[in-house]
C-alpha atoms as an extended CHARMM CRD file, in Angstrom:
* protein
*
        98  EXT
         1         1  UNK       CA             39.4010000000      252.6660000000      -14.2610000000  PROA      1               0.0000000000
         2         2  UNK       CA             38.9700000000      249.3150000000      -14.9350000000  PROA      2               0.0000000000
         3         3  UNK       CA             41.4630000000      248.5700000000      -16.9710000000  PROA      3               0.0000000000
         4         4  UNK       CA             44.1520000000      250.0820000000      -14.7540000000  PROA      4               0.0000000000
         5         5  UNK       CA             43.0510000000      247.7760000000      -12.0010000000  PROA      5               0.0000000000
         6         6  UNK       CA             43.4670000000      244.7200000000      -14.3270000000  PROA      6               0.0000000000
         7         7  UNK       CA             47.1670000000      245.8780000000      -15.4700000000  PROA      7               0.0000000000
         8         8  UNK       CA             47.6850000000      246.1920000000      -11.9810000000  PROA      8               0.0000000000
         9         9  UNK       CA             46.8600000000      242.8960000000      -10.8080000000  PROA      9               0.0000000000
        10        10  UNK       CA             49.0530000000      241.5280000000      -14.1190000000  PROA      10              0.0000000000
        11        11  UNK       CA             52.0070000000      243.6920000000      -12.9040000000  PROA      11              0.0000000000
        12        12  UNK       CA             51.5550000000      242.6040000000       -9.2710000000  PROA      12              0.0000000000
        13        13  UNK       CA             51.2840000000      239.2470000000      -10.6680000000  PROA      13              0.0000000000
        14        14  UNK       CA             54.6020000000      239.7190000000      -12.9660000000  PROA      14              0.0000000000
        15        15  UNK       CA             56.1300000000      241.0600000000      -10.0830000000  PROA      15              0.0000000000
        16        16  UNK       CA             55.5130000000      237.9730000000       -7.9180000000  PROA      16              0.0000000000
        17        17  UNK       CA             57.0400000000      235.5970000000      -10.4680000000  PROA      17              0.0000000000
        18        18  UNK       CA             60.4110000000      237.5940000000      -10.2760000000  PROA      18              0.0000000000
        19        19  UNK       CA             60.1910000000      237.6740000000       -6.9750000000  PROA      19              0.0000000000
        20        20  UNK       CA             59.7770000000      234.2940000000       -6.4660000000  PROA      20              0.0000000000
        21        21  UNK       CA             62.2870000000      233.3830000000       -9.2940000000  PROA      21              0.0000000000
        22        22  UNK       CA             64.8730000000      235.6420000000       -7.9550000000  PROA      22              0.0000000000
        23        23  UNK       CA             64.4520000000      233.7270000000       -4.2940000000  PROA      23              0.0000000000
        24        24  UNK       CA             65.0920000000      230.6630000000       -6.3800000000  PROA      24              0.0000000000
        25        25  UNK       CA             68.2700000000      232.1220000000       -7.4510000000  PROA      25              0.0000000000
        26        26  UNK       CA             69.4290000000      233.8780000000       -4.7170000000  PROA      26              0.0000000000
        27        27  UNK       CA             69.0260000000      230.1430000000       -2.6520000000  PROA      27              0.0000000000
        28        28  UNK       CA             70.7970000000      228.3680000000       -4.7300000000  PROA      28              0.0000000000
        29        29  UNK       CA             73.4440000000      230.8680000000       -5.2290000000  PROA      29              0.0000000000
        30        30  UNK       CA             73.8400000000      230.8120000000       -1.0580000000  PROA      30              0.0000000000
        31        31  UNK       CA             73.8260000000      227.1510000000       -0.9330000000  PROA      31              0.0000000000
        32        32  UNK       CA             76.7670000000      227.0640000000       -2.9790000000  PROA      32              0.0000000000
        33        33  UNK       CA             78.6140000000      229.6140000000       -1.6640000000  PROA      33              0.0000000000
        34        34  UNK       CA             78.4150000000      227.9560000000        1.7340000000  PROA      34              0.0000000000
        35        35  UNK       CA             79.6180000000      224.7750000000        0.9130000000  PROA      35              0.0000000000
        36        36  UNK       CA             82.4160000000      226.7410000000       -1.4710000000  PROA      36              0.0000000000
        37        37  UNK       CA             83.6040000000      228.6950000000        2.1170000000  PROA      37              0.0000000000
        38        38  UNK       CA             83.0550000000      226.0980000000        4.1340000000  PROA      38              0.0000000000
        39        39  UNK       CA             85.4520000000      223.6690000000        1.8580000000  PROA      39              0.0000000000
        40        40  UNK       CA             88.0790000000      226.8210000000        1.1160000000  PROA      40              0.0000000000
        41        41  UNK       CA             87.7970000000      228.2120000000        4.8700000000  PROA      41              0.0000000000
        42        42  UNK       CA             87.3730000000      231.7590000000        3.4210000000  PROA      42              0.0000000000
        43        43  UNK       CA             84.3400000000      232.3310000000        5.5560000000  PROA      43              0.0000000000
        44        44  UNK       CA             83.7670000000      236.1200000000        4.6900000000  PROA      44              0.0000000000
        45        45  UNK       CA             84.3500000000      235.7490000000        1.1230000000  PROA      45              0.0000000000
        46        46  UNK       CA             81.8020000000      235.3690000000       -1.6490000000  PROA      46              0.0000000000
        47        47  UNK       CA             83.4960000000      233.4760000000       -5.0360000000  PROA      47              0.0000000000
        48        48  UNK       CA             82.7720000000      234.8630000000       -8.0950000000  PROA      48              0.0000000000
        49        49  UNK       CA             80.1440000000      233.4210000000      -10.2890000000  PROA      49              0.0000000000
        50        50  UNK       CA             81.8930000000      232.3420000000      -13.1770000000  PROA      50              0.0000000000
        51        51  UNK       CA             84.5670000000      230.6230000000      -10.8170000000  PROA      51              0.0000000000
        52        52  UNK       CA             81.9670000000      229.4600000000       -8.1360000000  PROA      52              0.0000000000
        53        53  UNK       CA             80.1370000000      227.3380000000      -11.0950000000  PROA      53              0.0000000000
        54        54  UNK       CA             83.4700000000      225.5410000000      -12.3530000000  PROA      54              0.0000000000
        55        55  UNK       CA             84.5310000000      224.4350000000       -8.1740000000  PROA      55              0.0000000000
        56        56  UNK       CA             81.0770000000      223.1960000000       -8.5810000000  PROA      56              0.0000000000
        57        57  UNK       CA             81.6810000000      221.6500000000      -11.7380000000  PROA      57              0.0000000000
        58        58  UNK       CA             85.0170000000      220.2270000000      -10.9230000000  PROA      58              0.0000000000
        59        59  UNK       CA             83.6370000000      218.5530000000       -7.5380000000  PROA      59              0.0000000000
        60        60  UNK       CA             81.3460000000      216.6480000000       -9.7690000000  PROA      60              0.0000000000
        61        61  UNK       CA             83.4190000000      216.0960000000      -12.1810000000  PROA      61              0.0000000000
        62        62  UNK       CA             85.5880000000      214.3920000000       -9.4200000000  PROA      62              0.0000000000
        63        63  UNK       CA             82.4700000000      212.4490000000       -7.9760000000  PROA      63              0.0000000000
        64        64  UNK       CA             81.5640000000      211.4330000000      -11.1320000000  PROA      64              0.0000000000
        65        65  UNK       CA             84.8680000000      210.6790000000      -13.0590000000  PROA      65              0.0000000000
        66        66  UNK       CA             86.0170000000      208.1900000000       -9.7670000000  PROA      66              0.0000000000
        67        67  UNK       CA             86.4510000000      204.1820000000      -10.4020000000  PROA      67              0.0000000000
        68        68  UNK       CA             83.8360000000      204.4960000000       -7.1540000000  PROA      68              0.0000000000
        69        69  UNK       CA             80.2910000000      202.6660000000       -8.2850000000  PROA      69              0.0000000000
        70        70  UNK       CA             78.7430000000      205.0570000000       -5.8670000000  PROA      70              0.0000000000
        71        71  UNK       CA             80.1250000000      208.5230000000       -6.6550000000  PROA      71              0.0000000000
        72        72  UNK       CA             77.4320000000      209.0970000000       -9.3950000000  PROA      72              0.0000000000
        73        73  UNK       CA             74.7360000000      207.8660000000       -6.4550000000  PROA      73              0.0000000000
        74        74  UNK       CA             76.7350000000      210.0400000000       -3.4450000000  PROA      74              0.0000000000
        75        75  UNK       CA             76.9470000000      213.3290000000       -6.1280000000  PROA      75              0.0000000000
        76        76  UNK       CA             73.0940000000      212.7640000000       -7.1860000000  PROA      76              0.0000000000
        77        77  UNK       CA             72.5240000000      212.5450000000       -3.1340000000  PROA      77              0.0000000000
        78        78  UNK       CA             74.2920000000      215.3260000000       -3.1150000000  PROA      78              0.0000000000
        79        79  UNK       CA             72.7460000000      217.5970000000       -5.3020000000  PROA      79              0.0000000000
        80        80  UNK       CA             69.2270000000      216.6130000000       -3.7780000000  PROA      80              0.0000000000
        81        81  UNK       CA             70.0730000000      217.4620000000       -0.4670000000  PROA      81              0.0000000000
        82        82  UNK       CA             70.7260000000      220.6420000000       -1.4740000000  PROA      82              0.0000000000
        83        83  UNK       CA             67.9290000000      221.0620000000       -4.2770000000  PROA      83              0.0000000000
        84        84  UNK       CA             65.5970000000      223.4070000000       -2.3660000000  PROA      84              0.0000000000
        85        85  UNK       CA             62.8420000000      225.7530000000       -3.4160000000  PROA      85              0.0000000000
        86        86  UNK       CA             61.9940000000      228.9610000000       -2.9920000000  PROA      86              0.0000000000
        87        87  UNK       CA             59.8740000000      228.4890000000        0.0430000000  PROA      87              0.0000000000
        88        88  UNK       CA             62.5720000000      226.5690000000        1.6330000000  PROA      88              0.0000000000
        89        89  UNK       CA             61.2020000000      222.9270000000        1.3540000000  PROA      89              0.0000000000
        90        90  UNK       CA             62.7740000000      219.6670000000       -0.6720000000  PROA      90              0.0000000000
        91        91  UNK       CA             61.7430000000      219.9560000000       -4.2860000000  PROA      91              0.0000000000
        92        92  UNK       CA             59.1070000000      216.7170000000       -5.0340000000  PROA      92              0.0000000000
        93        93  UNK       CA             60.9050000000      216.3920000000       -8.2570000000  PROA      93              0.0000000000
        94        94  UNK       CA             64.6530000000      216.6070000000       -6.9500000000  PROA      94              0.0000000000
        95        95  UNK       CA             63.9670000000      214.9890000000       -3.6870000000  PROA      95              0.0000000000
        96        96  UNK       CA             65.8780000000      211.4750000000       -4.3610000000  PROA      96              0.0000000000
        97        97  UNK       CA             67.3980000000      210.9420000000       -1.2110000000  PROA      97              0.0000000000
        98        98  UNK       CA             67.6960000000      207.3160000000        0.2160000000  PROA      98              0.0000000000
């Protein structure tokens, strides 16, 4: 009996790490696809992945690839505005914002 309660705490355990790393996901997924409808105006669409990730990687691109001293400082902003965890606060390592 004891040894089913400790897989079960291991698999409730497991199943918390998913969890969590799926809300990880699932945020940073949203963020993106906001600021992809609100740029496109297609407010009740959701982009596919595969073309979601290269808008993303064109806009830097485009912040990044400017004569502008400050794009690489306004993208890096950028991303750290937007680099949330799962429980919804600023990341302590991504939090760069001046």
């Amino acid at each position: 009996m004891e040894a089913a309660r400790k897989r079960i705490a291991e698999l409730e355990a497991e199943k918390a790490e998913h969890d969590a790393s799926f809300q990880l996901r699932w945020r940073a997924d949203m963020r993106a696809i906001n600021m992809w409808q609100a740029e496109t105006g297609e407010d009740l669409t959701w982009p596919d992945h595969a073309d979601l990730v290269v808008w993303l990687l064109k806009k830097l691109h485009a912040m990044v690839g400017t004569e502008n001293p400050t794009a690489l400082h306004a993208a890096d902003k950028a991303f750290a505005d937007y680099s949330i965890d799962a429980m919804g606060s600023f990341h302590p390592m991504m939090d760069r914002r001046d």
